[in-house]
C-alpha positions as a printed NumPy array, in Angstrom:
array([[ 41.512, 115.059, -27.009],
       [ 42.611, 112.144, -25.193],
       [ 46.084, 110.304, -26.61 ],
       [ 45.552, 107.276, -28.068],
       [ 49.051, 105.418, -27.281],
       [ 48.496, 104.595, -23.744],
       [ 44.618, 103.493, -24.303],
       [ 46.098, 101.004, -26.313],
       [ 49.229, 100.598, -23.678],
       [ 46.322,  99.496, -21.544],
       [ 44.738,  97.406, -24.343],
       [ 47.609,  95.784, -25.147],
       [ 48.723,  94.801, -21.4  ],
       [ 45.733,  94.702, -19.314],
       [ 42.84 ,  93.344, -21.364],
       [ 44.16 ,  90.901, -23.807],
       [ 47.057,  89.65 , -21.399],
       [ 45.198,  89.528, -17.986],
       [ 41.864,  89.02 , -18.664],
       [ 41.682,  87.044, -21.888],
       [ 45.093,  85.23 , -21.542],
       [ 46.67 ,  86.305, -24.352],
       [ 49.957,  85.177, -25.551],
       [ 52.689,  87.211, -25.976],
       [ 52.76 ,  86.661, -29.99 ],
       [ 48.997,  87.102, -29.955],
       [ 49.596,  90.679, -28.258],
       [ 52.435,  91.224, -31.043],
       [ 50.528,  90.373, -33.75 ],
       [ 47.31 ,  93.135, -32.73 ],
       [ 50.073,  95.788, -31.998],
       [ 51.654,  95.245, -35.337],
       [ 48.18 ,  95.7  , -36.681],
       [ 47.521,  98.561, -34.92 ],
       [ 50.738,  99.899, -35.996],
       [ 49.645,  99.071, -39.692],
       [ 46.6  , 100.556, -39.431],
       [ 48.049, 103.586, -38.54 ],
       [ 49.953, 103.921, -41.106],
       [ 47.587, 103.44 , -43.83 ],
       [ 45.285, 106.369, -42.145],
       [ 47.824, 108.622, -42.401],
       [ 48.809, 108.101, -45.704],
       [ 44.666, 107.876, -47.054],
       [ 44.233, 111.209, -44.657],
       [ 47.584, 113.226, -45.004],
       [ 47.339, 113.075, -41.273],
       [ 49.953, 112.859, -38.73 ],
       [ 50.556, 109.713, -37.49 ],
       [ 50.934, 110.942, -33.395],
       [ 47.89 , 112.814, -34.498],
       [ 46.024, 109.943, -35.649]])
């Protein structure tokens, strides 16, 4: 299974940054969703959240 941290490492940086010109608080403000997101799988699922 492929980890899920740097696809978004790449996201994050490469695509939204480089390509689309993202700001820096635009970038923030998807990671912090991300990180949200994550959160509320793992507490629907009973999952680990480095699993998820």
């Amino acid at each position: 299974m492929m980890a899920l941290a740097p696809v978004l490492r790449a996201f994050f940086t490469d695509r939204l940054m480089t390509q689309y010109g993202a700001s820096p608080r635009t970038v923030a403000s998807y990671r912090g969703t991300f990180k949200l997101a994550a959160v509320a799988i793992r507490s629907a699922t009973s999952a680990v959240t480095a699993a998820v």
